[in-house]
GUNU-430223 format. One record per residue (C-alpha): residue number from 1; chain; z, x, y; residue in one letter. Coordinates in steps of 0.05 Angstrom, whole numbers. Example, Ala and Ser with C-alpha at 12.3 -4.5 7.8 and 13.67 -1.06 7.14 Angstrom:
2
[r 1 'A' [156 246 -90] 'a'];
[r 2 'A' [143 273 -21] 's'];
***
This chain:
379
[r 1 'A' [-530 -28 540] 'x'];
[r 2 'A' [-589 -82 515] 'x'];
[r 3 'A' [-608 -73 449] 'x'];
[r 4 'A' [-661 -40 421] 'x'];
[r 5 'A' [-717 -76 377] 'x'];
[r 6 'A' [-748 -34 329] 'x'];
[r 7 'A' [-812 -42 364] 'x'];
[r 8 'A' [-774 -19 426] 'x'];
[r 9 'A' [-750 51 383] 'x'];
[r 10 'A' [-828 56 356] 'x'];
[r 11 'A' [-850 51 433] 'x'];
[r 12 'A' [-797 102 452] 'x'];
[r 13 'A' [-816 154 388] 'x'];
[r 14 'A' [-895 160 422] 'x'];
[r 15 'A' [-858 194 484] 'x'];
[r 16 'A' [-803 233 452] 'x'];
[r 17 'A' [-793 299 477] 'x'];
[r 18 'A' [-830 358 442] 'x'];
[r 19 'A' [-776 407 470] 'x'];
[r 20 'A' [-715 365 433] 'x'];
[r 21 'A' [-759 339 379] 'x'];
[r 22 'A' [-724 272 372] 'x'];
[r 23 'A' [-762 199 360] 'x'];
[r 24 'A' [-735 178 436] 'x'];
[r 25 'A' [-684 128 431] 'x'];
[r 26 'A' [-631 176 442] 'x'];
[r 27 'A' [-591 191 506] 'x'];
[r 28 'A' [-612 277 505] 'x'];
[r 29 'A' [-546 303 528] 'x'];
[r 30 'A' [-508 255 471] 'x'];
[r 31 'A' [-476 319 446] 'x'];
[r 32 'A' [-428 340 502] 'x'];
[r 33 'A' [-357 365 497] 'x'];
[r 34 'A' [-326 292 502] 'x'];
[r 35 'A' [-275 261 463] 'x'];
[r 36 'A' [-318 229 418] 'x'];
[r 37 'A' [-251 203 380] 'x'];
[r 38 'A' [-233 160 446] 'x'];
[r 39 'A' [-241 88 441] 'x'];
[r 40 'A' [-238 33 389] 'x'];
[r 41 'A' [-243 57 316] 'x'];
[r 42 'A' [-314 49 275] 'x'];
[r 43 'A' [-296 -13 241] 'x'];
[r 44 'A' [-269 -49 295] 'x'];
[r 45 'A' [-337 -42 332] 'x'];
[r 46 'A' [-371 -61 264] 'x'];
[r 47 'A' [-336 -110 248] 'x'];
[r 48 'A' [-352 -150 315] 'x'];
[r 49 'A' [-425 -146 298] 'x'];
[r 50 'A' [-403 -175 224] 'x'];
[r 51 'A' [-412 -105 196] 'x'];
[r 52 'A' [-365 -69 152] 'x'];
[r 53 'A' [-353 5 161] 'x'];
[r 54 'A' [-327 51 112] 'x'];
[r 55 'A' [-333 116 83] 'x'];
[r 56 'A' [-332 148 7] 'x'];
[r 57 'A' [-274 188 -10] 'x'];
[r 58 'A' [-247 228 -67] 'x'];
[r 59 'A' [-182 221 -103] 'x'];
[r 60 'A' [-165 307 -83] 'x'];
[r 61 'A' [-176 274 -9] 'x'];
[r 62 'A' [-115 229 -24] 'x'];
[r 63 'A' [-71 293 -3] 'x'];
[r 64 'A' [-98 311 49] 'x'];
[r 65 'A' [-62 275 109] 'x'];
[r 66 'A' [-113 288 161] 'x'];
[r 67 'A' [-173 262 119] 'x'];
[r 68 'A' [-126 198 97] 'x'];
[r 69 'A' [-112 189 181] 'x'];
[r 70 'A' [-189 190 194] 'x'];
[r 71 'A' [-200 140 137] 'x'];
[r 72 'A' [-142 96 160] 'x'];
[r 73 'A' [-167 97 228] 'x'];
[r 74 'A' [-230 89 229] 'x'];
[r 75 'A' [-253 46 164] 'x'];
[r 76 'A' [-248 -19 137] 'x'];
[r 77 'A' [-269 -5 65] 'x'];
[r 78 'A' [-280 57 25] 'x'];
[r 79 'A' [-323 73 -39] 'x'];
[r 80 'A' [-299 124 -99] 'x'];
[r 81 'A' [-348 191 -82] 'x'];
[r 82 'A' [-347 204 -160] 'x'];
[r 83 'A' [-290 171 -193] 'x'];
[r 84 'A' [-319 109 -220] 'x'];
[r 85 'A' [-382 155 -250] 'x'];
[r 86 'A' [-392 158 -322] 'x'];
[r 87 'A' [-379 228 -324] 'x'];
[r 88 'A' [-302 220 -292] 'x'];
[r 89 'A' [-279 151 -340] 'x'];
[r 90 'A' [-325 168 -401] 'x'];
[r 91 'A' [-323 243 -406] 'x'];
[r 92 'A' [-324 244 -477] 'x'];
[r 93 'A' [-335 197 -531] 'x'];
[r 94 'A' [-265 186 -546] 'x'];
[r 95 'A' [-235 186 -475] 'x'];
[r 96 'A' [-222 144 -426] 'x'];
[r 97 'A' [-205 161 -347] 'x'];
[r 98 'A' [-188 117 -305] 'x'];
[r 99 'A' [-135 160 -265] 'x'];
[r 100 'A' [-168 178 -206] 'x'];
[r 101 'A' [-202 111 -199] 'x'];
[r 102 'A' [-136 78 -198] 'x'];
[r 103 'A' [-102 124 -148] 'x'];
[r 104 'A' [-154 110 -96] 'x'];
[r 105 'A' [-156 35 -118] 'x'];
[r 106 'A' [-71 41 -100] 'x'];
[r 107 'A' [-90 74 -38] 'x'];
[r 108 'A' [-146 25 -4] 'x'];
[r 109 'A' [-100 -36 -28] 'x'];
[r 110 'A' [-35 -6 -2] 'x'];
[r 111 'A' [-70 3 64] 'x'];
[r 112 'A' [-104 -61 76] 'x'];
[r 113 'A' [-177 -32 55] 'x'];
[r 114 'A' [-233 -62 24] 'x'];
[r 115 'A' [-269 -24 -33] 'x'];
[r 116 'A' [-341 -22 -56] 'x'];
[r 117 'A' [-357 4 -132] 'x'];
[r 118 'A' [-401 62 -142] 'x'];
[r 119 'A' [-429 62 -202] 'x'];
[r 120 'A' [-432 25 -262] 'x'];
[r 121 'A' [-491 51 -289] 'x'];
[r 122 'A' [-523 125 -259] 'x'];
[r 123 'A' [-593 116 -302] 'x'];
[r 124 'A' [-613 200 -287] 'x'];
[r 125 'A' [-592 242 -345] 'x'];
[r 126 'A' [-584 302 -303] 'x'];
[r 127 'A' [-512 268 -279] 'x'];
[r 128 'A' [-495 228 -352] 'x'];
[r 129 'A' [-436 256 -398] 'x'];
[r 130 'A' [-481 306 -440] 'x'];
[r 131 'A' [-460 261 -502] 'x'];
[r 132 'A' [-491 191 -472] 'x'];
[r 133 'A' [-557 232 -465] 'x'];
[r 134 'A' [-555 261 -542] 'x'];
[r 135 'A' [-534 188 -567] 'x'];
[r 136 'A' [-595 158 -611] 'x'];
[r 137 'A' [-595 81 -615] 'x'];
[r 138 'A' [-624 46 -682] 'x'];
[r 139 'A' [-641 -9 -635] 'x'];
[r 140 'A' [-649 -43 -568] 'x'];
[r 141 'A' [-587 -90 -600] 'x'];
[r 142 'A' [-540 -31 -604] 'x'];
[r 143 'A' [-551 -9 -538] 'x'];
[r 144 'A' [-539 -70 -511] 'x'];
[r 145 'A' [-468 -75 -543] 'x'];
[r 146 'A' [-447 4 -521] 'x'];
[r 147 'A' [-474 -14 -441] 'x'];
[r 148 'A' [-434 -82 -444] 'x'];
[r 149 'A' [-377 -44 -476] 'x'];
[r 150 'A' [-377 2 -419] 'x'];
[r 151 'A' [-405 -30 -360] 'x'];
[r 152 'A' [-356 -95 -375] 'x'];
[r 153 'A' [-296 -39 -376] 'x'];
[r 154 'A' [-310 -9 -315] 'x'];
[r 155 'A' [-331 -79 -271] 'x'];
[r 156 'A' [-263 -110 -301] 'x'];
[r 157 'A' [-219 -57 -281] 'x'];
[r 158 'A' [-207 -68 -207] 'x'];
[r 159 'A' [-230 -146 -202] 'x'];
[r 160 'A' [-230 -178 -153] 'x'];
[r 161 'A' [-210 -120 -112] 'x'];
[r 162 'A' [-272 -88 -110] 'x'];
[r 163 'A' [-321 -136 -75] 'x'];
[r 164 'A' [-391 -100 -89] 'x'];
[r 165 'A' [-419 -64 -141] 'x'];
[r 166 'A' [-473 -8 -142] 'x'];
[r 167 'A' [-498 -38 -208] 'x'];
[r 168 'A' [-550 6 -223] 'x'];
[r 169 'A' [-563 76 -187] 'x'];
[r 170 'A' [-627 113 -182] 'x'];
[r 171 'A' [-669 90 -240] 'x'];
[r 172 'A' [-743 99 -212] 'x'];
[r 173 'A' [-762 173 -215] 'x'];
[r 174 'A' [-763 197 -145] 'x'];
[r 175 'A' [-841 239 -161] 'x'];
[r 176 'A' [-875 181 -197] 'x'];
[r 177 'A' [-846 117 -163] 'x'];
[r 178 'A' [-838 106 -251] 'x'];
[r 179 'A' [-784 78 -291] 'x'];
[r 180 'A' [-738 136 -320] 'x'];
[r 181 'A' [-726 153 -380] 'x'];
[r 182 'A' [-661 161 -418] 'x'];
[r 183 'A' [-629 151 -487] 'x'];
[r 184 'A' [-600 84 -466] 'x'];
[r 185 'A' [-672 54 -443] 'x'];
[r 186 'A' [-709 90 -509] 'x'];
[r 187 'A' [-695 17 -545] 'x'];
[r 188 'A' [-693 -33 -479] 'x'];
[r 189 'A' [-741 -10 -427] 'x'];
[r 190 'A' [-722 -40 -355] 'x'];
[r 191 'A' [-685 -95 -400] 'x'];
[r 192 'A' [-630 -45 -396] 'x'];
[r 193 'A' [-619 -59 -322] 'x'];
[r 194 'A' [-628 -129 -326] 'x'];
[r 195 'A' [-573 -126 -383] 'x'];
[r 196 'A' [-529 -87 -336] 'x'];
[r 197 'A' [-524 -145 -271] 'x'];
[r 198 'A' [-517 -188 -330] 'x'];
[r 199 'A' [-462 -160 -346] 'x'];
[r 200 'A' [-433 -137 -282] 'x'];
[r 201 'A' [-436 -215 -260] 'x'];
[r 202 'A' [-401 -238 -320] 'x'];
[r 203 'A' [-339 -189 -308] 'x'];
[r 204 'A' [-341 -172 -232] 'x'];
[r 205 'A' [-365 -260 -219] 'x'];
[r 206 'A' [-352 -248 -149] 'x'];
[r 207 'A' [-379 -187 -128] 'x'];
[r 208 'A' [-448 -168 -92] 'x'];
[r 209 'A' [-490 -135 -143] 'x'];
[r 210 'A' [-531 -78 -119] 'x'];
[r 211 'A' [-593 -26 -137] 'x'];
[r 212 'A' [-567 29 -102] 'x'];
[r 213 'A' [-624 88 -89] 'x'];
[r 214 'A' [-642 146 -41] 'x'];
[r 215 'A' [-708 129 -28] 'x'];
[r 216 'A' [-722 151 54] 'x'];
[r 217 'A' [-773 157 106] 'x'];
[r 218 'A' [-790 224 85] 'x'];
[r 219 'A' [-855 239 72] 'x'];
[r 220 'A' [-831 264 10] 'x'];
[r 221 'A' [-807 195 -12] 'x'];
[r 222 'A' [-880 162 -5] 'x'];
[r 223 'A' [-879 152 -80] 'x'];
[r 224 'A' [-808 135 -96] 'x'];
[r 225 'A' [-813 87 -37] 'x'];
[r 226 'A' [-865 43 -77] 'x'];
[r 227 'A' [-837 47 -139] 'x'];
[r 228 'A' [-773 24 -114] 'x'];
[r 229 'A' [-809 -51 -84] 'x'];
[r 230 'A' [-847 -49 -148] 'x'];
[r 231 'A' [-782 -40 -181] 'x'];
[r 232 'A' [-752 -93 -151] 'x'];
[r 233 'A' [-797 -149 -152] 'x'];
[r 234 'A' [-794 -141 -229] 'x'];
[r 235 'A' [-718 -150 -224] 'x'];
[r 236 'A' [-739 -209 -170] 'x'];
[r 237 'A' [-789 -240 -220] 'x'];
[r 238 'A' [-740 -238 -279] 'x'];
[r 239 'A' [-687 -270 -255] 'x'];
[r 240 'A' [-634 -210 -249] 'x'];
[r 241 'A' [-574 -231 -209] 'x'];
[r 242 'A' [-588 -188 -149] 'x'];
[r 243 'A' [-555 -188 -82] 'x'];
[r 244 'A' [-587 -128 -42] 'x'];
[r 245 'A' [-614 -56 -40] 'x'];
[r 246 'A' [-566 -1 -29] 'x'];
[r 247 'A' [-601 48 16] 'x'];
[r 248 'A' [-559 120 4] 'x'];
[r 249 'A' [-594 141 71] 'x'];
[r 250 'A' [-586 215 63] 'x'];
[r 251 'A' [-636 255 102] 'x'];
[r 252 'A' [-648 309 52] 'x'];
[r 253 'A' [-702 341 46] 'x'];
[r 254 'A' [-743 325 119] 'x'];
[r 255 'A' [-700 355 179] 'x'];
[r 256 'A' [-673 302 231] 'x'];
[r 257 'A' [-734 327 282] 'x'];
[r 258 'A' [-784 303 238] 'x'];
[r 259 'A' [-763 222 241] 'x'];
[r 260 'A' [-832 209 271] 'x'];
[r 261 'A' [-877 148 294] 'x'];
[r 262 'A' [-916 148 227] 'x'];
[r 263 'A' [-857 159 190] 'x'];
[r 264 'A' [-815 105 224] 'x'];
[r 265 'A' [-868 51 220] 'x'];
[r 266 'A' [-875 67 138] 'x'];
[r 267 'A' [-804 65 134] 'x'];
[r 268 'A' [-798 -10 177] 'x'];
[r 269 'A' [-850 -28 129] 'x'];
[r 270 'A' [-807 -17 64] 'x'];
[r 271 'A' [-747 -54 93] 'x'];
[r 272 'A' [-795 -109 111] 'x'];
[r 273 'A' [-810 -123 46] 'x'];
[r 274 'A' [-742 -113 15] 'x'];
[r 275 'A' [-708 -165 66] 'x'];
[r 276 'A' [-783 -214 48] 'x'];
[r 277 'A' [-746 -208 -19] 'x'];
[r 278 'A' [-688 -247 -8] 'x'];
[r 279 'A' [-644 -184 -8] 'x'];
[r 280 'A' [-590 -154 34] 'x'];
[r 281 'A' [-589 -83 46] 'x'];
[r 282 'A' [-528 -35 55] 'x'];
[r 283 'A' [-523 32 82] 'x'];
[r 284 'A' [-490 66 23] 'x'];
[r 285 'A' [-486 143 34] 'x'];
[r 286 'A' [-502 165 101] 'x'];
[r 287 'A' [-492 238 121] 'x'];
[r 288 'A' [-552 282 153] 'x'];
[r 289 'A' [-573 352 118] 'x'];
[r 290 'A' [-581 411 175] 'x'];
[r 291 'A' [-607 454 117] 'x'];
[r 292 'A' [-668 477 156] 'x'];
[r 293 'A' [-644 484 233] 'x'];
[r 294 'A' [-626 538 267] 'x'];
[r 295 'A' [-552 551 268] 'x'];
[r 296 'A' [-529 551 341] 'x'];
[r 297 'A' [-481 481 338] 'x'];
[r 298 'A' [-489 441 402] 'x'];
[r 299 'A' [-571 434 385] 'x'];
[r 300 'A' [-552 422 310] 'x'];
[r 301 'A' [-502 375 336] 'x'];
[r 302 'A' [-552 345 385] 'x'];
[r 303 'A' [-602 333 345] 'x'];
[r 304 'A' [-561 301 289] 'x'];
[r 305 'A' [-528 253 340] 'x'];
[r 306 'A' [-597 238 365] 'x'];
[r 307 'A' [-639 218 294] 'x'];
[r 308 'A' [-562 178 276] 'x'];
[r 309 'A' [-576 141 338] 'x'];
[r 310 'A' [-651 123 330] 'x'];
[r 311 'A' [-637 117 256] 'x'];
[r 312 'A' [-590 62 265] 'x'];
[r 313 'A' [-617 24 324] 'x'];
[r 314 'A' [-676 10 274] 'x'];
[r 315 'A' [-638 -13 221] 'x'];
[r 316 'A' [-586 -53 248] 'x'];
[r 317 'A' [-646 -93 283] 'x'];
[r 318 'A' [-642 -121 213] 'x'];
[r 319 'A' [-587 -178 210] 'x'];
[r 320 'A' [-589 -178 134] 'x'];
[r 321 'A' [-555 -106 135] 'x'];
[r 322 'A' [-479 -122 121] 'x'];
[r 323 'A' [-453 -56 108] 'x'];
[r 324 'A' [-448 17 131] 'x'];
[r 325 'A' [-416 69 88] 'x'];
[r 326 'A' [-418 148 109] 'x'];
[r 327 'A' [-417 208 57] 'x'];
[r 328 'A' [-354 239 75] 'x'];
[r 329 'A' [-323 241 139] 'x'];
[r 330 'A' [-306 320 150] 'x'];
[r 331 'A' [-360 371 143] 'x'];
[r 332 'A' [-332 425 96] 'x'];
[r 333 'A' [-315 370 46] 'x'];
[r 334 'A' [-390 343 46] 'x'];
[r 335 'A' [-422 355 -16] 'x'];
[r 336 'A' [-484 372 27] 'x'];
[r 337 'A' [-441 442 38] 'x'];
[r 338 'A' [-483 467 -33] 'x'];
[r 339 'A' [-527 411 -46] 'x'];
[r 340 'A' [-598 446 -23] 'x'];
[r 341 'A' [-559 499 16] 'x'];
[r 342 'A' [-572 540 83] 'x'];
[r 343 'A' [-607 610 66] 'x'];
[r 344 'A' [-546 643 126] 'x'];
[r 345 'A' [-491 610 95] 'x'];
[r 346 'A' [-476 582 159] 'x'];
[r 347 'A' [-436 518 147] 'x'];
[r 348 'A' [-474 449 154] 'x'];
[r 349 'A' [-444 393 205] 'x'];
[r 350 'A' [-474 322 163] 'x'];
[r 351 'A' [-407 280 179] 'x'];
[r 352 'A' [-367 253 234] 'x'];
[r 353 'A' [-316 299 232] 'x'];
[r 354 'A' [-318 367 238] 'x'];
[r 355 'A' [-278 427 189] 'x'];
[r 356 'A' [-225 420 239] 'x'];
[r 357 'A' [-214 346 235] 'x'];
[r 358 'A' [-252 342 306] 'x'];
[r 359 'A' [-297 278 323] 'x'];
[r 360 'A' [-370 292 335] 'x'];
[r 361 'A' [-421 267 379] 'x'];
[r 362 'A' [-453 242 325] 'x'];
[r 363 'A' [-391 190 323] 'x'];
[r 364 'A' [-401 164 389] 'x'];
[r 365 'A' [-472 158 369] 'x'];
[r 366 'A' [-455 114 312] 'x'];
[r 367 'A' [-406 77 358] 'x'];
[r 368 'A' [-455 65 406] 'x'];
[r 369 'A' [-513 33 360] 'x'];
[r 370 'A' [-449 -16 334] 'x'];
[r 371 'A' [-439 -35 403] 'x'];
[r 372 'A' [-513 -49 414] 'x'];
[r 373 'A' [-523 -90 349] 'x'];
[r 374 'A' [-530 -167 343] 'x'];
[r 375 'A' [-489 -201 313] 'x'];
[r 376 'A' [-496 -224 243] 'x'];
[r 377 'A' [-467 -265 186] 'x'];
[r 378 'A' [-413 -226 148] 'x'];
[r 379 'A' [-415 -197 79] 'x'];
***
């Protein structure tokens, strides 16, 4: 199969089908009753493209035999779902967690896997231990010295086992495109997040260091979007030790029918001028919401498989994207099941794998955008 530029997938959207509602770069009957298991595992066919593959995963998942299979089989590296977050080590001001961290740290290094870090600093008070938001800070100094405390705790841990860092996740406000707000930026401003890489660099020295952020091609994400380049040219201009954007690429809140023209071209705009930057960019949390389509499976499944396929012909057309990390990799684990839920309860299909440990067509989609990637230097 040659491979698709993104100008070929832009060409493609202006004659998509308005029966199946897709962008056009998608085969329509992608979403048959084939063994979309069969062949080489994910990661193999990433990795001869110089791509890693992976998936997040939770410490509960580590008893789960079936989930661990899928993992082993199918991914090279693997990042904590919630177990390196503030809220799991620091849940309290006088505790320290590092349990289920270390049990999936045992687990990826037991089994030959690579492991990215997500994250050492979540700057959205609606997900920070209740007690980091109420702290009060005298001044920008003491700040400084409780992030370093924590930040340098968390990025020493699992050195040099843990070969990229989210640094910093979602600090621009997602309705403004502004800097947020919290108790530990009331003294420091944005110097918070510069303080943070610092930090990260000095005790992770060999890691990528990565703004990590869900900012999309949704219409809704217009504003976030900007902020986000505005964001990181500051970083840029200031001389934060910065290795690449981390692109969550959930599709939320827009359905996977709606990836049109207009949308695509403002989205191959953005990435434009992150890679102009000097940065890498990662794939960080991919999974596709189904919140809004109708429940009958094989078009859910069809469509899904279709968007993952235009999705990622565009933006592995980029050779400075390294890395490819799913959400999850079986659907009544995702925590899309009551994240923005379906009004008939039906249950949402945004992974690989379905409830019953089944591959999806939206695998062999995946698989087959590897297969038609360049290849590229590896992370």
């Amino acid at each position: 199969m040659s491979q698709l530029t993104r100008r070929d997938c832009l060409a493609l959207a202006a004659g998509a089908s308005a029966v199946a509602g897709l962008s056009g770069c998608a085969t329509p009957d992608r979403a048959s009753n084939a063994d979309h298991a069969s062949g080489p595992p994910l990661h193999e066919l990433a990795s001869e493209k110089g791509i890693r593959f992976g998936s997040a995963m939770s410490a509960r998942q580590l008893d789960d035999s079936r989930y661990r299979d899928i993992m082993l089989r199918e991914c090279a590296t693997m990042v904590a779902e919630n177990e390196h977050k503030w809220y799991t080590v620091y849940p309290d001001p006088d505790t320290v967690n590092f349990v289920p961290a270390d049990r999936l740290v045992a687990f990826a290094v037991e089994n030959g896997l690579t492991m990215r870090g997500h994250t050492l600093l979540w700057h959205r008070p609606q997900y920070s231990p209740k007690w980091v938001n109420e702290l009060d800070f005298s001044s920008a100094s003491d700040t400084a010295d409780f992030v370093e405390q924590k930040i340098a705790l968390l990025a020493g841990r699992h050195e040099p086992v843990i070969y990229a860092w989210d640094v910093v996740n979602e600090a621009i406000d997602d309705q403004t495109g502004a800097f947020r707000e919290t108790s530990l930026s009331a003294r420091m401003g944005e110097q918070l997040i510069d303080h943070a890489f610092h930090v990260a660099k000095a005790h992770a020295p060999n890691a990528k260091l990565t703004y990590n952020d869900f900012m999309s091609w949704e219409s809704t994400s217009t504003a976030h979007r900007a902020g986000v380049l505005r964001f990181l040219e500051r970083l840029k201009r200031r001389g934060v030790p910065i290795d690449g954007l981390g692109i969550q690429s959930h599709s939320n809140y827009e359905m996977p029918d709606e990836f049109t023209r207009d949308k695509q071209r403002n989205w191959i705009a953005f990435c434009d001028e992150v890679v102009g930057m000097g940065l890498d960019i990662y794939i960080t949390e991919f999974d596709v919401n189904d919140t809004d389509l109708k429940p009958d499976i094989a078009y859910r499944d069809r469509l899904i498989a279709g968007y993952t396929r235009d999705y990622f012909d565009m933006m592995l057309a980029y050779p400075q994207l390294k890395e490819v990390l799913v959400w999850g990799m079986v659907d009544d684990q995702s925590w899309l099941q009551t994240f923005l839920p379906r009004a008939d309860d039906v249950l949402k299909r945004p992974t690989l794998y379905d409830k019953d440990y089944k591959a999806k067509a939206v695998r062999t989609s995946l698989a087959d955008a590897f297969r038609g990637a360049a290849r590229r230097q590896a992370l």
